[in-house]
N, C-alpha and C positions, 0 to 999 in steps of 0.2 A: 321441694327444694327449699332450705332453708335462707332466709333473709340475709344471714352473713355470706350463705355463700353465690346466692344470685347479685351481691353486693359485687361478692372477689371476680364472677363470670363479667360481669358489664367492664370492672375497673380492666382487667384481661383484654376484653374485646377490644373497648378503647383504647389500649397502649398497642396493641396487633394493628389497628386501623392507623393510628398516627405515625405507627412506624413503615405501614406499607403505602403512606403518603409521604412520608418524607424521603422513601427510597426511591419515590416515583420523581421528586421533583431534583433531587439531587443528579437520580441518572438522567434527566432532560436536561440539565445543567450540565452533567459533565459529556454527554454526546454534542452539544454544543460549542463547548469549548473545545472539544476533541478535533468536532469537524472545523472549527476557524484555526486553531493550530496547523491543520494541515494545510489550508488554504494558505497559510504564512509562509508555512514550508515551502511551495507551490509556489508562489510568489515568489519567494528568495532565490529559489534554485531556477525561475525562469528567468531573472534577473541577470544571471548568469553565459547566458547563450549568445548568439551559440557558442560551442564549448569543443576545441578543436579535441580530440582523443587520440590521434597516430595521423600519422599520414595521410590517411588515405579515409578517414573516419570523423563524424562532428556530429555532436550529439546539440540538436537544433529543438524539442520538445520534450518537454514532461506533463507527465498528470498522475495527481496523488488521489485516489478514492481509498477510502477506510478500510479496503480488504485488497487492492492492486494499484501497484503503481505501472505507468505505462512509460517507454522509454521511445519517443524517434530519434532514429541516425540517418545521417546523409554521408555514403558513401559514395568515391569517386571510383567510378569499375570502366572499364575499357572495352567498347562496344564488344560483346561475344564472349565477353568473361567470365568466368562461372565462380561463382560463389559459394563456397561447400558450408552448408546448412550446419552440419553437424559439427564441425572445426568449432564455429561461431558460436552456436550453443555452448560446446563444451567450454570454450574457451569464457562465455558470460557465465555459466555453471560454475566454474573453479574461483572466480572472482567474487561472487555474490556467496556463494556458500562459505567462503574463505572470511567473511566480514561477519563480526560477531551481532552486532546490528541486525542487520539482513540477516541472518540467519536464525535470531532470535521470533525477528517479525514473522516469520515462515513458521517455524516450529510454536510459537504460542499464539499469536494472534490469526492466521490462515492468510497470511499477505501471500500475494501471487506477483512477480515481476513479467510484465509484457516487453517485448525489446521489438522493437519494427526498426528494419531497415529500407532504404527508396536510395533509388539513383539522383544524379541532379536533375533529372527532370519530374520528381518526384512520384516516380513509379516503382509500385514495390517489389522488391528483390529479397525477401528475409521475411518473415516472423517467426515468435515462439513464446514459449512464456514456461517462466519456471516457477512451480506451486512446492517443490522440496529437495530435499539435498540430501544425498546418502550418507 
């Protein structure tokens, strides 16, 4: 190997290594910022609650992690009352997938929407979770 070119293999080396440190410290940088932005998010939107939705519906928790957000409601149901699962789904399905946002975070990022519902004495009556949208 020639002197010029064990010259150009080092200079090589060294610019591959600075850049696979500066990629390392920028994505620890930007996962940090990432995950306290959402924390702010989190914040603001609990700041908020609870948060009456219809009648008979209030949306009393949130929680944002980096790949799902989790949603509780407290609905008001009438001892014996049945709650049809799939109405409810569908009905969060057409709204979340209806929201260019939300349906963004779905399709590019793999966010998942949790939705728990409990009665007033907070016992649970609902879950599901939507990971995509047709």
């Amino acid at each position: 190997m020639s002197p010029v070119w064990k010259k150009r293999s080092l200079i090589a080396i060294a610019l591959i290594a600075s850049l696979v440190v500066a990629y390392s410290v920028y994505s620890g940088q930007a996962g940090r910022r990432f995950a306290e932005d959402l924390k702010k998010l989190e914040a603001d939107a609990k700041g908020k609650l609870p948060t009456k939705v219809n009648e008979f519906t209030t949306l009393v928790d949130v929680t944002y992690e980096p790949h799902k957000r989790v949603y509780w409601y407290v609905m008001e149901v009438k001892d014996g009352e049945r709650i049809e699962r799939q109405k409810l789904k569908q009905s969060a399905q057409d709204q979340l997938c209806g929201n260019a946002d939300a349906l963004r975070m779905i399709r590019e990022k793999g966010v998942s929407y949790e939705y728990r519902y409990m009665n007033k004495a907070r016992a649970n009556l609902v879950a599901f979770t939507i990971a995509s949208c047709p």
